[in-house]
C-alpha positions in Angstrom: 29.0 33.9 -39.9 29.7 30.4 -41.8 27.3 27.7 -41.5 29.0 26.0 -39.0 29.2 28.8 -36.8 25.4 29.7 -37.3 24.6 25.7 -36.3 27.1 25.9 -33.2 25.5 29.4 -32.0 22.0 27.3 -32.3 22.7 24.8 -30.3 24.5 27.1 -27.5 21.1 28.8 -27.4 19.2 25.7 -27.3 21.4 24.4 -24.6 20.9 27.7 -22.5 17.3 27.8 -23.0 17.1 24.3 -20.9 19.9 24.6 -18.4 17.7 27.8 -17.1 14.2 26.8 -18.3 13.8 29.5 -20.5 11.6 29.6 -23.9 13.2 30.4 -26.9 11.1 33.7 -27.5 11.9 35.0 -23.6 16.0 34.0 -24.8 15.7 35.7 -28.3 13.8 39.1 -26.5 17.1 39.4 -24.0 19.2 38.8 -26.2 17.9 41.6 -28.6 18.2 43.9 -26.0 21.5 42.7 -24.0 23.8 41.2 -27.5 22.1 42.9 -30.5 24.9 42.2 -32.1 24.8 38.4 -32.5 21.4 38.7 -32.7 21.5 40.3 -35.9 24.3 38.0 -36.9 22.2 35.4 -36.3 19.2 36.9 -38.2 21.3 38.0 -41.4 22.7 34.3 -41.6 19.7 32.9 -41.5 17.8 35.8 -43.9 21.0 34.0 -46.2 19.5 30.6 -45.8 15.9 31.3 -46.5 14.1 29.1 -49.3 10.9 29.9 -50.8 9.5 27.3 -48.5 11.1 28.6 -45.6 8.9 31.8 -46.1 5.5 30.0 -46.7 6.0 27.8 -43.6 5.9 31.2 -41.7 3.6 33.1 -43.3 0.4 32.0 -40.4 3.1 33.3 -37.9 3.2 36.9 -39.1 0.1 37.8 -37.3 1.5 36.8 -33.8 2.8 40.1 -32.6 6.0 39.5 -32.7 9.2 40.9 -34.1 6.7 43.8 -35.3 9.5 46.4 -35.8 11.0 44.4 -38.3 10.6 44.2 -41.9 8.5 41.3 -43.8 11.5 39.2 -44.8 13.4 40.0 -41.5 10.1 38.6 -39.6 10.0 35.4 -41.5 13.9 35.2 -40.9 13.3 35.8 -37.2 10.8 32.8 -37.0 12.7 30.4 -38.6 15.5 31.5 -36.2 13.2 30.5 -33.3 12.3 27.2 -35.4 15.6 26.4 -35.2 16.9 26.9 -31.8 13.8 25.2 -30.7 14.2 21.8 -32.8 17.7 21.9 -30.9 16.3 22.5 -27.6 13.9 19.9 -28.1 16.4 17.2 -28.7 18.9 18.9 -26.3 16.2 18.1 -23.2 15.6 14.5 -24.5 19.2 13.6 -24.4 19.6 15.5 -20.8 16.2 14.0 -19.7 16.9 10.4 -21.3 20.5 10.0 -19.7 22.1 7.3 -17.9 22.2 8.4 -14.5 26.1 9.4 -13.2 27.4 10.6 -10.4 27.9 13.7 -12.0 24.8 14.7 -12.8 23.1 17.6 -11.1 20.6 15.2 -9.2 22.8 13.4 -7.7 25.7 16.1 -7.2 23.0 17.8 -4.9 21.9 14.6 -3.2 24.8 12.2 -3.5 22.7 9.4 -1.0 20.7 9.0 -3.9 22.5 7.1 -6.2 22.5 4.4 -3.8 19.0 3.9 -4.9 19.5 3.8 -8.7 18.9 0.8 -10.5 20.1 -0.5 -13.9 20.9 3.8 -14.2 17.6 4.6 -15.2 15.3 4.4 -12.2 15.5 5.4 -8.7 13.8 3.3 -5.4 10.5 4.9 -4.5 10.5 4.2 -1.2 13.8 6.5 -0.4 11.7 9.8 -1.7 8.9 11.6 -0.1 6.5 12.6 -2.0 3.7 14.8 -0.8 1.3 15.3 -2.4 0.9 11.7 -4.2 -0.4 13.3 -7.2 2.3 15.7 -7.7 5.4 15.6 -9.7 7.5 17.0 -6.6 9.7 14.5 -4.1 12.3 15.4 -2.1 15.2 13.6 -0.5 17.8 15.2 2.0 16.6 18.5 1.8 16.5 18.8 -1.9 13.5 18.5 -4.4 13.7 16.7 -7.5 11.1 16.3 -10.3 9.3 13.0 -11.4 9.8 12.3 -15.7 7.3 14.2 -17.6 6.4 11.0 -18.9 5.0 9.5 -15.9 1.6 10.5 -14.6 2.0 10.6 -10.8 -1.7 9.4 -10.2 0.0 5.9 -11.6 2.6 6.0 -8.5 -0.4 7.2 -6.1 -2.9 3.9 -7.6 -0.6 1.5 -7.3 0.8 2.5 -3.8 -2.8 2.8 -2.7 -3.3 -0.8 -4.0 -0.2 -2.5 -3.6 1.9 -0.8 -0.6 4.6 -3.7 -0.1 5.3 -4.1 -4.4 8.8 -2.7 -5.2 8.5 0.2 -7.1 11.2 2.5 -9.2 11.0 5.9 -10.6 12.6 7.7 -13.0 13.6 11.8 -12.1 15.1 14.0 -14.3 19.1 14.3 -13.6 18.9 17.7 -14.7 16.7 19.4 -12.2 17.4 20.2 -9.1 15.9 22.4 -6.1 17.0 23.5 -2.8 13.1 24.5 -2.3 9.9 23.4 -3.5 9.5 24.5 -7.2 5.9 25.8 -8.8 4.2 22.4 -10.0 3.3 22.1 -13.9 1.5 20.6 -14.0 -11.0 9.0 -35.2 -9.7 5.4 -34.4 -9.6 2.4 -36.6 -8.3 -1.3 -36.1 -5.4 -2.2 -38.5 -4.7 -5.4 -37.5 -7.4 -6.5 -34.7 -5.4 -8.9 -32.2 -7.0 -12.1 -31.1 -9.0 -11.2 -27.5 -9.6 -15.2 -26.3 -5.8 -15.2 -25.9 -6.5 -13.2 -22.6 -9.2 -15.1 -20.2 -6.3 -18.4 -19.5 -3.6 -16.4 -21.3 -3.6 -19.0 -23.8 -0.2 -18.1 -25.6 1.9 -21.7 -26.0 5.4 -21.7 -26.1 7.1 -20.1 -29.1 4.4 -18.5 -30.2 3.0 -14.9 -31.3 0.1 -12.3 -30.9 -0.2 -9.1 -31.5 -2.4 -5.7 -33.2 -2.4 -2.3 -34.3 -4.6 0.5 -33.7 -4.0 3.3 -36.0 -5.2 7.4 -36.1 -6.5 8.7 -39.9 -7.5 12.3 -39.6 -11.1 12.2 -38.4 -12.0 15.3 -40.4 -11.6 13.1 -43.8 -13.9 10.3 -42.2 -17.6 10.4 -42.4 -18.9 10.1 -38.9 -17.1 12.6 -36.5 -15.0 12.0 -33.5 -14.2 15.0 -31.0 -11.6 13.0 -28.9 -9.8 11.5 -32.4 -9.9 14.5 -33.9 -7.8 16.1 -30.3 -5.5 13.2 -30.9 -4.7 12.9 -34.5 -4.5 17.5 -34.8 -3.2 18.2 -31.5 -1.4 15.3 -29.7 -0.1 14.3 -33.1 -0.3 10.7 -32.0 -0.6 8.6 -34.9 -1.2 4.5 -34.1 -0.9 2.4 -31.1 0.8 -1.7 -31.6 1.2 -4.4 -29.4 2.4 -7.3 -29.2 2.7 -11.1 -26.7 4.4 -13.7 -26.8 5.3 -16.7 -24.6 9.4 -17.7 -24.8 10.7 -21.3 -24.9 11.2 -20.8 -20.9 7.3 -20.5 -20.4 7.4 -16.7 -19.9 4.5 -14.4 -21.5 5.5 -11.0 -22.3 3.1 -8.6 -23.4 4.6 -5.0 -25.3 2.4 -2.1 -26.1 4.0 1.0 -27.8 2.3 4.6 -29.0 3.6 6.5 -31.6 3.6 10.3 -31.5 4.8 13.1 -34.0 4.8 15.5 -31.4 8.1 16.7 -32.2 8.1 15.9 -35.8 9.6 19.6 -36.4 12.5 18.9 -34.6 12.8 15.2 -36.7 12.0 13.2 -33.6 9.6 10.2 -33.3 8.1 9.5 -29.7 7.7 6.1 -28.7 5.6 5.9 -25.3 6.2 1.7 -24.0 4.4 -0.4 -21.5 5.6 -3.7 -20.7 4.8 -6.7 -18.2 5.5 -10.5 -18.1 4.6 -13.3 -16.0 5.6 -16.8 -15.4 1.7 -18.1 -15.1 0.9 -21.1 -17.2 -1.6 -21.5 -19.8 -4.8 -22.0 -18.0 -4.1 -19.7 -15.8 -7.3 -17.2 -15.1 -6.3 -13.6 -15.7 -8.2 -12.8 -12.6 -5.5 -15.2 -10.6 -2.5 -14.3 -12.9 0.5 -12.6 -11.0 3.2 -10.2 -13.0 6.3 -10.7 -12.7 7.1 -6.9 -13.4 5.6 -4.2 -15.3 7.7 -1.4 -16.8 7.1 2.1 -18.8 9.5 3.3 -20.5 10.1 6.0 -23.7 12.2 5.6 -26.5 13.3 8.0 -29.0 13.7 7.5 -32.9 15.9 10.2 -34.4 17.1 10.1 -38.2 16.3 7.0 -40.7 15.2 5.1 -37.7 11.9 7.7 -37.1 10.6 6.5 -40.9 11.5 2.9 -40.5 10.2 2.9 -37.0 6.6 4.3 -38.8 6.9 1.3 -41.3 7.4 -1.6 -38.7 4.7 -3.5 -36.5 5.2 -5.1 -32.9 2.8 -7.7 -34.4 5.5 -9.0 -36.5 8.5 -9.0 -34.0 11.3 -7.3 -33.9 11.4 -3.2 -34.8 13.9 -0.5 -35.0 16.0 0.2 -31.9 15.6 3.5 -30.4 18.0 6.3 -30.9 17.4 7.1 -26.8 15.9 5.0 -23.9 15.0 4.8 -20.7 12.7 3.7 -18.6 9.8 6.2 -16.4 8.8 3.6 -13.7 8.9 -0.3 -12.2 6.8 -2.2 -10.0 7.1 -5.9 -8.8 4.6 -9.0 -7.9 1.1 -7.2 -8.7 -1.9 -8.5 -10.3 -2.0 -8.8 -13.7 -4.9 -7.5 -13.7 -3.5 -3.7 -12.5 -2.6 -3.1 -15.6 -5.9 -1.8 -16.8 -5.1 1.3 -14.6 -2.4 2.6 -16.2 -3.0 2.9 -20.3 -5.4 5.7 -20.0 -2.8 7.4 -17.6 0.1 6.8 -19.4 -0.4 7.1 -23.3 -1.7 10.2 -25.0 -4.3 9.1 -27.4 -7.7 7.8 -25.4 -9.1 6.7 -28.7 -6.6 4.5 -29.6 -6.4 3.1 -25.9 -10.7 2.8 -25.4 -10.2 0.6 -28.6 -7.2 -1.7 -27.4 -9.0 -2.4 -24.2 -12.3 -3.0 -25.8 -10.8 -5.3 -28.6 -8.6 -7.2 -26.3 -10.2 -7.1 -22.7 -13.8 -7.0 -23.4 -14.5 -7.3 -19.5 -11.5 -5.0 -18.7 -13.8 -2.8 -16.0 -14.6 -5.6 -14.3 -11.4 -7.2 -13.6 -9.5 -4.2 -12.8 -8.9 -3.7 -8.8 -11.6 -1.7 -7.0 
């Protein structure tokens, strides 16, 4: 087996692993019993591609007890081999889960009524699903169940519904997946660049102009004074800074962008981008208390290849930023308060270091402006 045919057998395996939700261990154990064969292929072509550095990044590993009845260099092989299938699956599932909704998708083969209720091929109308519980990420429609983006917290769908019943609302489900029944549910911080907090109170932004900051993670174990919930985000989370950025156009419109970075799925070469966005048409002067959004959107974007190191090197505080390999937005909602969006950051991003010190440097008196 060539190179070429060990990469194409990869991402078979990867794209297996998704289309039946299976880990790569649970694929790799069946197929050592059911095609030994091309298991062993597989293992002796990649034994062939082994570096020195290959075997170090494996060595923790070897206590797992896993592929015990092989020998040393076989068991390193045998990890790698699950490295790799599982960098492709990862980035298999993000272009499946990150698609433009078609017709011919398994979503919408299943429930064809449904694409009725797309909009702009990423979202779908919340008001043509039933969802029951609120806080799960179940619906169903016409007899079928589909599943809500991992993405997207279903406690944000449940607050704002609770608050704001007659707002237009959009979700995004995954095109993928599919059920004819009801499936098991899943169910340290320092300021870079502070951004200017008066801006907020009469969301005094003028025409033409620009505001933004950045809030980034350094591993809290090199710092003096400990932080438990930095240290979960920086070593397990992998997030690494939070940016924002506002701006008011020549039309009069403010538009506000906040953006997390994760690592998550570094090892498959992938950079995680987790956006929230909202605008309104209020004038300077206008109290935030009063102030009405136009819309406010999440969305996630992916950054695959040179873009994942010149994404890390770029701020929202200075404009414009590398475009995203992979798009699409989780969820939409219409005419609310601007002040709903304190509800969502510490239901949407991952690091709650990062977003305690964005609200506190920019809405001092967040808690008492958001909706009861």
């Amino acid at each position: 087996m060539d190179i070429d045919q060990y990469l194409a057998s990869i991402h078979t395996i990867a794209s297996d692993c998704c289309e039946r939700s299976l880990s790569v261990a649970e694929h790799l154990d069946s197929m050592r019993v059911e095609e030994a064969s091309r298991f062993d292929e597989l293992l002796h072509t990649r034994r062939k591609l082994m570096t020195t550095r290959d075997t170090e990044s494996v060595n923790g590993y070897l206590q797992i007890g896993h592929f015990t009845d092989l020998g040393v260099v076989d068991r390193c092989a045998a990890f790698q081999l699950c490295f790799d299938i599982e960098q492709a699956a990862t980035r298999h599932e993000l272009e499946a889960r990150l698609a433009k909704y078609d017709e011919e998708q398994p979503l919408f083969r299943a429930i064809p009524s449904l694409f009725q209720h797309v909009r702009n091929a990423d979202l779908i109308a919340y008001d043509c699903l039933t969802h029951q519980p609120a806080n799960a990420e179940v619906v169903e429609c016409d007899g079928h169940c589909g599943i809500l983006d991992y993405g997207l917290n279903p406690v944000i769908i449940q607050w704002f519904r609770r608050h704001f019943p007659d707002a237009p609302m959009f979700v995004r489900l995954l095109p993928h997946r599919v059920y004819s029944s009801r499936p098991l549910q899943r169910a340290c911080e320092e300021v870079m660049r502070p951004a200017d907090p008066k801006i907020w109170k009469t969301l005094k932004i003028h025409r033409g102009r620009r505001d933004g900051g950045e809030y980034v993670l350094f591993d809290p174990g090199s710092t003096p004074k400990g932080n438990r919930q930095a240290y979960w985000d920086y070593h397990v989370r992998k997030v690494l800074l939070l940016q924002s950025s506002v701006k008011r156009d020549n039309s009069g419109r403010l538009t506000m962008m906040i953006e997390e970075l994760s690592d998550e799925s570094a090892r498959a070469g992938v950079l995680i981008g987790r956006c929230m966005h909202f605008d309104t048409l209020d004038p300077v002067g206008t109290d935030v208390s009063d102030s009405l959004l136009s819309h406010l959107d999440l969305a996630v974007q992916v950054y695959t290849g040179s873009g994942r190191q010149k994404r890390k090197r770029q701020s929202l505080a200075d404009g414009m930023v590398e475009s995203a390999s992979l798009r699409a937005h989780l969820f939409r909602i219409e005419n609310v308060p601007f002040r709903s969006i304190f509800a969502i950051p510490h239901l949407f991003f991952r690091s709650q270091a990062l977003v305690n010190e964005w609200l506190s440097d920019q809405f001092p008196e967040w808690q008492t402006i958001m909706p009861n």
